[in-house]
Structure formats: structure tokens, C-alpha cells
BAPA-444786 format. One record per residue: residue number from 1; residue in three letters; x, y, z of N, C-alpha, C in turn. Coordinates in pm, whole numbers, plus 50000, padded with zeros to 5 digits. Example, Ala and Ser with C-alpha at 12.3 -4.5 7.8 and 13.67 -1.06 7.14 Angstrom:
2
guke|zanu|n.u|n.v|n.w|ca.u|ca.v|ca.w|c.u|c.v|c.w
1|ALA|51319|49431|50780|51230|49550|50780|51320|49670|50780
2|SER|51285|49775|50708|51367|49894|50714|51290|50003|50787
***
This chain:
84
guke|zanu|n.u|n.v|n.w|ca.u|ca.v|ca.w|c.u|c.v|c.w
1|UNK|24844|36460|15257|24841|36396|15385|24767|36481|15487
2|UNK|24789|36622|15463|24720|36704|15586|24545|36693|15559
3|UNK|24483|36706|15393|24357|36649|15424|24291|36519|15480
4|UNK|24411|36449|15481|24344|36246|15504|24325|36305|15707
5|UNK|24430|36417|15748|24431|36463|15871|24338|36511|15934
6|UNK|24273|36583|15834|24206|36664|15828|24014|36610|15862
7|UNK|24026|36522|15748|23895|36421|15695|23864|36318|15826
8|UNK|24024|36282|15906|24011|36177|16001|23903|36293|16141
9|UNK|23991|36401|16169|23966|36468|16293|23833|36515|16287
10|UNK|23787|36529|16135|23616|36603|16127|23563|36479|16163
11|UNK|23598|36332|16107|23476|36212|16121|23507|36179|16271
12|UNK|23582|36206|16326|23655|36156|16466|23515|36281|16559
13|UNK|23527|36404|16563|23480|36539|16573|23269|36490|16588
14|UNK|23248|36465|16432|23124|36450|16402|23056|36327|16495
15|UNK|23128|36221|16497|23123|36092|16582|23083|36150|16709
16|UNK|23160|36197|16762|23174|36280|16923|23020|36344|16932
17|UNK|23022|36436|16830|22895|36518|16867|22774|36432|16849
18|UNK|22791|36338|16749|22656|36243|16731|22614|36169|16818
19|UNK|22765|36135|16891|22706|36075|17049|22615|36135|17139
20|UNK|22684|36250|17160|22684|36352|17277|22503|36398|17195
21|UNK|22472|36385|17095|22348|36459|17073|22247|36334|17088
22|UNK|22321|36221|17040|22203|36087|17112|22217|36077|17236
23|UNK|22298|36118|17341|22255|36062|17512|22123|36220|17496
24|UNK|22180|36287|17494|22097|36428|17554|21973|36406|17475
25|UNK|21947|36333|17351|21817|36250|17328|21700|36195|17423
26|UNK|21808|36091|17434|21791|35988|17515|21745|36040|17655
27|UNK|21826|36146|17705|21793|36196|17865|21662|36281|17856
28|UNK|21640|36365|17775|21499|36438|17668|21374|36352|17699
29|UNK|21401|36206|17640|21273|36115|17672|21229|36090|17775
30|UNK|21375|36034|17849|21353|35989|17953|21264|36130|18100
31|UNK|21352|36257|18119|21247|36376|18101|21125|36350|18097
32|UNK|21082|36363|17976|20953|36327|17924|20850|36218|17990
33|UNK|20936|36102|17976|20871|35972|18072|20827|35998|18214
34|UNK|20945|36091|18321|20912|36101|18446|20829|36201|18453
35|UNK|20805|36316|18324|20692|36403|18368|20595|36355|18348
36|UNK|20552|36258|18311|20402|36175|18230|20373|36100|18390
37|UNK|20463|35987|18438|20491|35901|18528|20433|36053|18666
38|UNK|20501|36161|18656|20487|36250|18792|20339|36281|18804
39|UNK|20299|36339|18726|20169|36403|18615|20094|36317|18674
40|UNK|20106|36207|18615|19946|36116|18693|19970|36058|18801
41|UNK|20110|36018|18914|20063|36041|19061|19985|36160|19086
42|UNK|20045|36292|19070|19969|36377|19085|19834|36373|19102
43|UNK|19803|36358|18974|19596|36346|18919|19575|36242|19036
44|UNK|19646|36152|19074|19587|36073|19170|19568|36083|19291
45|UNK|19604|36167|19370|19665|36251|19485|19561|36335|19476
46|UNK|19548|36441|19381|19450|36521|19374|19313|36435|19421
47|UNK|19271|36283|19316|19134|36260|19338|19110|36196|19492
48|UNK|19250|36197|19569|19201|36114|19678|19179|36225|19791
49|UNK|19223|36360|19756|19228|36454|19849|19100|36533|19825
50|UNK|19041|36528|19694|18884|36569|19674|18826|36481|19730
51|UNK|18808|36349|19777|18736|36271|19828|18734|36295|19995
52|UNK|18851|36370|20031|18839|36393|20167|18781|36501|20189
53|UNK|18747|36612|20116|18670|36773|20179|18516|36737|20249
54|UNK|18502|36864|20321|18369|36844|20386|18315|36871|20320
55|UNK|18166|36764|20327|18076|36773|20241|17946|36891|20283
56|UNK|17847|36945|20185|17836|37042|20227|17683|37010|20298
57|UNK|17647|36863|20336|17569|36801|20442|17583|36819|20530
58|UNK|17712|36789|20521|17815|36754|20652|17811|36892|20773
59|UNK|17857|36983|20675|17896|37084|20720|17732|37230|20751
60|UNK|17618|37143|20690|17473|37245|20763|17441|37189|20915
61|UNK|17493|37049|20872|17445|36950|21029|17560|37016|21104
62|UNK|17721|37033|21089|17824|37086|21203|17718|37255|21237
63|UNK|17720|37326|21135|17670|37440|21188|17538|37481|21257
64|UNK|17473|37389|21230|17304|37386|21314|17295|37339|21417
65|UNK|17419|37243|21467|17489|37214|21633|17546|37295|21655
66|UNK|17640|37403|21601|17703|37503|21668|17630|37608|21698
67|UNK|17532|37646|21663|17416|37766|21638|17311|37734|21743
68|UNK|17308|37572|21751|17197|37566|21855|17257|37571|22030
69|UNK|17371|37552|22046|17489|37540|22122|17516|37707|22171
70|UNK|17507|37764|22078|17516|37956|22121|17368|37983|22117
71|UNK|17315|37925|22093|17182|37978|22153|17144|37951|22286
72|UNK|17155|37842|22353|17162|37833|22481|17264|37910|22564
73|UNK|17371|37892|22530|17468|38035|22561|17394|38150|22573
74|UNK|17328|38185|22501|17296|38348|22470|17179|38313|22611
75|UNK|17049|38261|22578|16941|38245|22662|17014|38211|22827
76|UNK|17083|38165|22831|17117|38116|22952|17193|38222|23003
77|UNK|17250|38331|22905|17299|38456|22980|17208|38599|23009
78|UNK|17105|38555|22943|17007|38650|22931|16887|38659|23024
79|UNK|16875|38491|23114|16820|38474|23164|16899|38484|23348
80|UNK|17014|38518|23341|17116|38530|23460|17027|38651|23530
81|UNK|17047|38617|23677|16962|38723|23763|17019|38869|23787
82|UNK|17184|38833|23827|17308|38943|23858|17325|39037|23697
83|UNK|17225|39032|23634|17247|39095|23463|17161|39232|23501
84|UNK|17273|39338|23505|17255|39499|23478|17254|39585|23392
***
């Protein structure tokens, strides 16, 4: 009688853990799913934020207005009468 006790509490035991090892499966995939799902918002985020940098057109035309802008600065201080 103590093995039929015995035989019940291991299949009772094994049951338990077979559960407990299919959810933590199951939660594993699912894991898996939201890093795939995260992963490519990401990549997508990334390509819309490369589409916003200054371009480097962009940015000879900002600096050849700022350069021509301190050059009158400079001439216009150079040309001041009160300059000792």
C-alpha cells in the first residue's frame, strides 16, 4: 500500500512540475514574441529619426550665412573710427 502511495504522490509531483514547466514555456515565447514585436518598433523609430538629421547641404548653406554674417561684423568693426 505504501508504494500505490508512493507511485500516486510521484505522478501527482511529476504532473505539477509538467505544468509549471509548460506555463514558463509558454511565458519564454511569449518573451520572445515581445522582443521581435519591440525590435522592429525600434528599427522603425530609428528610420524615422535618420530621416530627420541635417543634411550636409543643408548645413554648408547654414554655415556660409553664418560666416558671411561675421564677416560684416568683423569689417564693420574694423572700419569703426573710435578703434585704438
Amino acid at each position: 500500500m505504501s508504494e500505490g502511495w508512493i507511485q500516486w504522490l510521484l505522478g501527482v509531483g511529476l504532473t505539477v512540475v509538467g505544468w509549471v514547466s509548460h506555463m514558463l514555456w509558454q511565458d519564454v515565447k511569449e518573451v520572445k514574441n515581445n522582443h521581435k514585436d519591440t525590435f522592429t518598433r525600434i528599427q522603425s523609430i530609428e528610420v524615422l529619426i535618420a530621416g530627420e538629421y541635417l543634411k550636409r547641404t543643408e548645413f554648408r548653406e547654414f554655415q556660409s550665412t553664418i560666416l558671411e554674417k561675421l564677416d560684416k561684423i568683423l569689417d564693420a568693426l574694423n572700419t569703426k573710427e573710435d578703434k585704438k
